[in-house]
N, C-alpha and C positions, 0 to 999 in steps of 0.2 A: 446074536451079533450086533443087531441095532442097539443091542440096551447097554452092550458096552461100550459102544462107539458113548453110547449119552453119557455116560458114565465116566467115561475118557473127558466130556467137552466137561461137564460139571467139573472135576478135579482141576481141571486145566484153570477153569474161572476162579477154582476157590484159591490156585495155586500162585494167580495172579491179584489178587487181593489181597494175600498176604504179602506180597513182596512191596505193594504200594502201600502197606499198611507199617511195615518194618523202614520203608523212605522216610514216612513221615516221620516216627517216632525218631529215627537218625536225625533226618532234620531238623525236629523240635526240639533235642538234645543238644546239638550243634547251634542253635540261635542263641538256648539257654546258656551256653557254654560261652559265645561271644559276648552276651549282656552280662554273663558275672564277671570273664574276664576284663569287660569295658568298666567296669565300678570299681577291681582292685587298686587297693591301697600296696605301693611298690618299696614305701620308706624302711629302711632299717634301721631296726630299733638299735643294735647296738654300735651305729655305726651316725652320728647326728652329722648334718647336711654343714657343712662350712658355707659361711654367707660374707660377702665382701661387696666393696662398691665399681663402678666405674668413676672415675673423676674426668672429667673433660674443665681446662682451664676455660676455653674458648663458651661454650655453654655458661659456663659461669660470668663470665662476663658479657655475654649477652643479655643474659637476665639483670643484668644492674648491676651486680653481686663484685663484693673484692674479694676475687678469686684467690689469695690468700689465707684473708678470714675464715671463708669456706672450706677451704681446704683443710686448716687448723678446727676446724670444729667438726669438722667429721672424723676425725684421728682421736679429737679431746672428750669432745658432748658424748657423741654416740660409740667410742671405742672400736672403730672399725680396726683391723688387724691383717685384711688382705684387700690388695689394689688392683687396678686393673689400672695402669697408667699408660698415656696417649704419646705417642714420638708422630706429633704432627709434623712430618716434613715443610711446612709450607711456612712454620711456625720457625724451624730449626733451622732452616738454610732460605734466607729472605732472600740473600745475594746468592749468587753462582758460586760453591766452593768455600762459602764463607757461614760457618755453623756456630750460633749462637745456641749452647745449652745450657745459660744461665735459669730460666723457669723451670725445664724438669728437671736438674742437677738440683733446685730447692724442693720442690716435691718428694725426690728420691731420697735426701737428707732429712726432710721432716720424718719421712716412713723408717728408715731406720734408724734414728732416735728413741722409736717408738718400739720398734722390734717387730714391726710390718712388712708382710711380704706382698710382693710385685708381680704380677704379669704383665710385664713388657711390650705394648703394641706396636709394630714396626709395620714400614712399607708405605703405598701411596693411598690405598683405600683402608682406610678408618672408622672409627666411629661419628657420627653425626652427618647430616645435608653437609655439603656434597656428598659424598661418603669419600671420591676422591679429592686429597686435600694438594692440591701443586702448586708450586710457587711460581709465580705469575712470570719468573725466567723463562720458565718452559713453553709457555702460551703459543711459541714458534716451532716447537720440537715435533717430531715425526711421532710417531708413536714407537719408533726400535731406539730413537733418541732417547728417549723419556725411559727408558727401560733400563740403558746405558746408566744412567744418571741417578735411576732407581739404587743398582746396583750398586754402585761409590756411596748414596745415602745409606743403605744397608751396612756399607760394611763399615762406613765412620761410625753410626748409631752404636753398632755392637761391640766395637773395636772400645768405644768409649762407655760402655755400662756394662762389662762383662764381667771385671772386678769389683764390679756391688753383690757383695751377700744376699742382700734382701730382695735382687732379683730373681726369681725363681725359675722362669718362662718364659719364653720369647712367641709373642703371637705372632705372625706374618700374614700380614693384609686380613681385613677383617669382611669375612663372606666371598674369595676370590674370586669363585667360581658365580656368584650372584648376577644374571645381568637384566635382568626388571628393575632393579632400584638403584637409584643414584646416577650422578653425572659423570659417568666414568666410561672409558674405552671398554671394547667386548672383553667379557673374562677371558683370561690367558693361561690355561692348565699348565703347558711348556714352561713359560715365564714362572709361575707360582713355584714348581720344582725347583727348577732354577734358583729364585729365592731361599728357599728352606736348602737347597744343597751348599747354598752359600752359607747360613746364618748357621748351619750345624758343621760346617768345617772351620767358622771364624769360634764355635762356642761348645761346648759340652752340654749346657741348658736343653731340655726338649722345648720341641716345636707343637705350638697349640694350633689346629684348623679349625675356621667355625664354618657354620653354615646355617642359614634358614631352616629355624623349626619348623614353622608349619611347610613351608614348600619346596623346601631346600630336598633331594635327596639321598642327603650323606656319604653314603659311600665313595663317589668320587671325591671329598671333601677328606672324609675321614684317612684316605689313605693316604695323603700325602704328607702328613705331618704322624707328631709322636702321640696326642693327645686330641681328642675333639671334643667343640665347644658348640653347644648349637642356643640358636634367639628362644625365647618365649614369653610371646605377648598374648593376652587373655581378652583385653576388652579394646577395640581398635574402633576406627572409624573410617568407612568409604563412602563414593557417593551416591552408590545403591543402594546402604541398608542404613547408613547413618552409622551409629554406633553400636557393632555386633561383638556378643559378648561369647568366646568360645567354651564356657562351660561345658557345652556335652557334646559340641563336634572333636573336640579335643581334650582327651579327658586323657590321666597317668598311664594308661595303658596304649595309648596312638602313641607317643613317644619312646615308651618301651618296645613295642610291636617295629618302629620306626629301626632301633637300635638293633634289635634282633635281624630284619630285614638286613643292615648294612655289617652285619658280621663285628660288631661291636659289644663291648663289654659294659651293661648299662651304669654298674654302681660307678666305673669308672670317668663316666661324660660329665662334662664343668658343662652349664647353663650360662653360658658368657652373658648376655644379657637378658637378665628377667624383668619384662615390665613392672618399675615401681612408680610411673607417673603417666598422665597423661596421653592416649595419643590423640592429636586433635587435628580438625579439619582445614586451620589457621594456623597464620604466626600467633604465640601466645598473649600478646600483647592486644589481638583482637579480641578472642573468647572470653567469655565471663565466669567466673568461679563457679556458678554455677553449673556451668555446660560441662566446667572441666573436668566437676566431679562425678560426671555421668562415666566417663572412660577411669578417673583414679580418684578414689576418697581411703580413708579410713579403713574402711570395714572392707572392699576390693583388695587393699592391700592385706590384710591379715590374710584372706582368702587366698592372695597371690603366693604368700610364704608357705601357706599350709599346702597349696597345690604342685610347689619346687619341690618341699618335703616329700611328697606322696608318688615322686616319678622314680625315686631309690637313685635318683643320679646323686653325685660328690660334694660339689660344687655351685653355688651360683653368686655370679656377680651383678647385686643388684641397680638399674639403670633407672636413676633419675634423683642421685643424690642432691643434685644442685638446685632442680626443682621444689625437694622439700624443704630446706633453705632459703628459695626466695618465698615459698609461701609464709615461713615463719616469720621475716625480716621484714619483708614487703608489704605482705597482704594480715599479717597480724592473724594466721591460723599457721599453731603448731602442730595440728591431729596427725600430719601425718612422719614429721622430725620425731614425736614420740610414740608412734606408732612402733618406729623405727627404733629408737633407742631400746625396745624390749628382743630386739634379735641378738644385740650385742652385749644387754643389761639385763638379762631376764629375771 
């Protein structure tokens, strides 16, 4: 009896060394499994990445730049063919009630000249610092005032660019839900509905939602609209690491994995803004070319395009057209305007 009792204890140990032995081999499988998934390449071969710009007027003329010129040469030089164009409210309605759209109405006419198509940015938060863009009328407004207000800007903007062809899309506020960046009141989910219930009963056009790639969540973004659009920036700069470059904390598959998490369709997501310039610790006017090509040169950028490529998303509109412009005009380097003209020119 004793010797089967030992008998008993041996089986038991050798019972439980296989099961810790079959953990790990799961485990090891399972790690392996995450590092190849974190290396896939998500691009579709038979389906090539559409690539387009952002134009910001205001950008460009802070760079020095006649934001004409620029504009005309990004349409001519480099063949761009899809817009991502700006309804700065703060731009369009200077007075109370009183809307000036002579600048986009030319913007909008160059592009369809061209046989260029548009996605329409609408609302108070936009692209560039502030991110909220208001017109200094409001400076007294409550914040349900300003919403008020929003919505008559809404519906003039759409009411006046619905019969352009070459508008494809209507983005409504850009990152709404965002409330770390910019000088803006707290995001407002309510209000943002709100908007898009409006913009899709003044228009048939779908509604695009973006959101922060790397920290944005999605899904509450992605559900509000017809289309979503998320950021992706690659080499940044803070003031704890200086200039940190996301290659392998965020590699094709975190944004895929992201997609999947939020019940999204990944070949379907536009990359609204792809880092193609600089981000820097300064106004640009302080940093030295030098520094600047530590976050964007040349060869970052090719790298940026090949990494848009490789997430299998649709879409991306590339951010910081007017920078490679003044680099070329200003600073007498074109590496990265002809960088650029091989996306368009290949």
């Amino acid at each position: 009896m004793a010797k089967n009792r030992g008998r008993g204890v041996d089986c038991g140990g050798i019972g439980i060394f296989s099961i810790m032995k079959k953990l790990i081999i799961i485990l090891l499988i399972f790690f392996v499994a995450i590092i190849i998934f974190w290396r896939l390449d998500f691009s579709q071969p038979g389906r090539p990445m559409i690539f387009g710009v952002t134009f910001s007027q205001p950008e460009a003329e802070y760079l020095g730049l006649d934001w004409k010129k620029t504009y005309i040469s990004i349409l001519d030089d480099l063949k761009v063919r899809h817009l991502r164009l700006l309804a700065y409210w703060n731009q369009l309605e200077k007075e109370e009630g009183k809307f000036d759209f002579n600048d986009l109405d030319w913007q909008v006419a160059q592009a369809r000249q061209r046989g260029a198509k548009i996605i329409m940015t609408i609302g108070r938060r936009l692209p560039h610092w502030p991110e909220c863009h208001t017109p200094t009328w409001t400076a007294n407004l409550s914040e349900k005032e300003q919403q008020e207000k929003i919505v008559k800007m809404l519906e003039t903007v759409v009411n006046h660019y619905k019969k352009q062809s070459g508008v494809i899309m209507w983005q409504v506020e850009n990152e709404p839900l965002v409330n770390w960046f910019g000088r803006c009141p707290p995001a407002d989910k309510e209000f943002t509905k709100q908007e898009v219930a409006l913009v899709k009963n003044l228009d048939f056009r779908p509604v695009l939602i973006t959101d922060s790639g790397e920290l944005g969540w999605w899904r509450p973004a992605a559900r509000l609209g017809d289309y979503f659009g998320t950021t992706m920036y690659r080499v940044v700069w803070n003031k704890y690491f200086g200039y940190w470059n996301y290659k392998y904390l965020f590699p094709p598959a975190f944004y895929q994995l992201k997609a999947w998490l939020a019940g999204l369709y990944a070949p379907g997501i536009i990359i609204s803004e792809l880092q193609a310039e600089p981000w820097l610790r300064e106004s640009i006017e302080k940093i030295p070319l030098e520094e600047q090509r530590r976050s964007m040169d040349a060869k970052k950028f090719a790298e940026v395009i090949s990494f848009a490529r490789r997430t299998g998303f649709s879409q991306s509109y590339l951010w910081g057209a007017e920078y490679w412009y003044w680099l070329k005009e200003k600073k007498g380097d074109a590496s990265l305007w002809e960088a650029a003209k091989e996306i368009w020119q290949p």
